[in-house]
Structure formats: structure tokens, C-alpha cells
N, C-alpha and C positions, 0 to 999 in steps of 0.2 A: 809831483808825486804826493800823493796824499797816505796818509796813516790811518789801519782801521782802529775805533775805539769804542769799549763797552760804555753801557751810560755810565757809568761812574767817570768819566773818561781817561782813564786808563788804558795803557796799549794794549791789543788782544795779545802782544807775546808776556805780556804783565808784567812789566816794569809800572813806574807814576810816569804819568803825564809829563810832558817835554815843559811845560810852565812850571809846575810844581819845585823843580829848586832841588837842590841837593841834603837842605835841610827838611825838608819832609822825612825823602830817604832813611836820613840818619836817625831822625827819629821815629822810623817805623820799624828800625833794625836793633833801634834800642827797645823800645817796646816788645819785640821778636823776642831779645836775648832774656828781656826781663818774665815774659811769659815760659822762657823755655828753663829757668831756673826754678820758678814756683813747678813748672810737670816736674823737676831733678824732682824737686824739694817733696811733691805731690806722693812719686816713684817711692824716694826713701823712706816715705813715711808709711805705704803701703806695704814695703819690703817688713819695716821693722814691727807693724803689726800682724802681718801673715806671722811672723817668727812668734813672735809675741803668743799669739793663738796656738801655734805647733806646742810649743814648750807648756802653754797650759794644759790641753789635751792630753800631754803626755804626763804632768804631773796626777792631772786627776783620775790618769788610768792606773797611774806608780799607787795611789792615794786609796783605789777601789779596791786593789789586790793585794795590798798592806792589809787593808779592814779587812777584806774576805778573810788574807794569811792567818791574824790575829783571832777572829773569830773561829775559825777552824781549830784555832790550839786551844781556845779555850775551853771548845765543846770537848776535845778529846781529854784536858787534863782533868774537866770535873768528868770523864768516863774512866778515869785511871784506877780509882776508886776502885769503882763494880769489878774491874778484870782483874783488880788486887784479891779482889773479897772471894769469888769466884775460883780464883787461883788455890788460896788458902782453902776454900770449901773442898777441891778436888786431892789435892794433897794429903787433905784430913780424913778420906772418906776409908771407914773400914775394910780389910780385905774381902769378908764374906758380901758384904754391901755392891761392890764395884762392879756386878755382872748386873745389877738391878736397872729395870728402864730408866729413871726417875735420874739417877745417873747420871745413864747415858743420855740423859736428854738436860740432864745442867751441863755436860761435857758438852754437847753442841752448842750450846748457849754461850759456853766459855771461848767455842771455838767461832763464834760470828761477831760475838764483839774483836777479839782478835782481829779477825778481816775485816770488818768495820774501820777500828782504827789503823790498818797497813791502810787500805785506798784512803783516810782519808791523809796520805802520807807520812804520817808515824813510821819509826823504826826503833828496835828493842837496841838500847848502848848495850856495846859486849862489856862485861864486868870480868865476869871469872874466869879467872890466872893470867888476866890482862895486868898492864902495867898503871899504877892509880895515875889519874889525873885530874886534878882538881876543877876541870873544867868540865869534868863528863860525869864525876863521880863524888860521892859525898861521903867521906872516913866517918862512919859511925863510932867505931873501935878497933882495937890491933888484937893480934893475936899469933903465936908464933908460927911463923911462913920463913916463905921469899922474904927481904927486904922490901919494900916497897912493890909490893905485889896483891892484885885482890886473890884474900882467902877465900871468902863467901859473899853472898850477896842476900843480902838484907832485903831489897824493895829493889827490882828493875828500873833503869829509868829509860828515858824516849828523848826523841827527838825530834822534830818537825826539820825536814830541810838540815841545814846546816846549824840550825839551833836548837839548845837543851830545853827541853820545856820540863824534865824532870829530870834531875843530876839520878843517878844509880847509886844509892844505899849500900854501902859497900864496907866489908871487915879488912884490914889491911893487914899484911906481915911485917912483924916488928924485925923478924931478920934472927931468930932464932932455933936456925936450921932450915931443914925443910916439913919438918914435923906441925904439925895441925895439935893445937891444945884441946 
């Protein structure tokens, strides 16, 4: 009975050759185990770059919308100014004055920067007859109140998110009744 064999001669079920010896074998299983340790080694080192790459993408998307965050509060905190100034002009304006276009047309002006900075998410800190706190709010001076209560507000302050980009300008109650000096 004869054996079929490729040229290499090799059995076609592919096994080594009936001469070849047992140590061929051994050493093409060692060879096997050693190539299948470099693909582990190949794999992990694939896996630990994919990750590698995930985690940077996500830093420098963390990284673009920090800088956008930051640049947005800055453009609104140098506009805090003008809706101060703005605020103050409307306030000030004479009662015979207030029906005049001229006005009415700085009142709309006062009221687009307003929307302006709500979208570009700004929000007004509530101050008045709130409880002070030193994280939202800046004691200018006291005056007799509540205890620890804002009297008046001086300057509004804002907030981007959950952060203060202007503390709120605030008169505090020394706790001298409930009477206003």
C-alpha cells in the first residue's frame, strides 16, 4: 500500500513525512507555539493601541469643548459691561423721555443683547431676598435686613453652566430687623 505525498513530501492528510522523526515534529510545534505567542503578543499590542487612540479622541474632543466653553464665557463676560451700561441708561431715562422712539429702540437693543447672552447659555444668579452665598454672590456692604439675607443688588451676576463667571454684587442684612436703612 502506498502513501499519497505532496512535493514537499508530506502526507496529503498533513502530517511530516514517515522518515522525518519525531523531532522535526517537536520542533515545528515549537515553532507553532512560538509564532502563536508573538500574534497573543501582536493582538495585545493592537488591543492596547486601539484603546490608546479611543482615549485620545475623547481627550481632544474633552479639550475642543473646554476651549469653545471658555471662549464663549469670555466673549459674554467682556459683553456684561454693555448690558450693565445699557441697564443703567434705561433705568435713568426721564419719565417725559420713555414714550420717545430713540428709547424704544435702545430698550430693544438692551433686550437682544439679553438674548444674546441667554442662548449663548448664560443665566441671571437670583440675588434678591435670596440667602447670600459666597459662591454665587459678592457682599459689597450690609445694611439693616434679614440676617444674612441679600438686601439689594448692586451688579447681577451670571453664570455659564454650573459655573460663576460673575459673582452677583450684593448688599447684605446685618440682622437689624426687617427694616431697610
Amino acid at each position: 500500500m502506498t502513501t499519497d505525498r505532496d512535493q514537499d513530501g508530506a502526507d496529503v492528510a498533513g502530517g511530516p513525512p514517515d522518515s522525518a522523526g519525531g523531532a522535526d515534529g517537536a520542533q515545528l510545534r515549537a515553532q507553532l507555539e512560538e509564532e502563536r505567542e508573538k500574534a497573543k503578543s501582536y493582538y495585545q499590542s493592537w488591543q492596547r493601541s486601539a484603546a490608546d487612540f479611543q482615549n485620545f479622541k475623547r481627550r481632544v474632543e474633552d479639550e475642543r469643548s473646554e476651549t469653545a466653553r471658555l471662549a464663549n464665557a469670555a466673549l459674554i463676560i467682556n459683553m456684561l459691561p454693555l448690558l450693565d451700561d445699557l441697564e443703567r441708561a434705561l433705568k435713568n431715562v426721564d419719565g417725559h423721555l420713555a414714550g420717545l422712539t430713540w428709547v424704544d429702540g435702545v430698550r430693544l437693543i438692551y433686550r437682544k443683547f439679553q438674548a444674546l447672552i441667554e442662548m449663548a447659555g448664560a443665566e441671571e444668579i437670583a440675588a434678591d431676598g435670596e440667602t447670600f452665598d459666597p459662591a454665587r454672590h459678592e457682599a459689597v456692604s450690609q445694611a439693616p435686613g434679614e440676617e444674612n439675607k441679600v438686601v439689594s443688588v448692586v451688579q447681577k451676576g451670571y453664570r455659564l453652566g454650573d459655573r460663576v463667571i460673575r459673582p452677583a454684587m450684593v448688599v447684605v442684612g446685618r440682622g437689624g430687623g426687617g427694616e431697610e436703612g
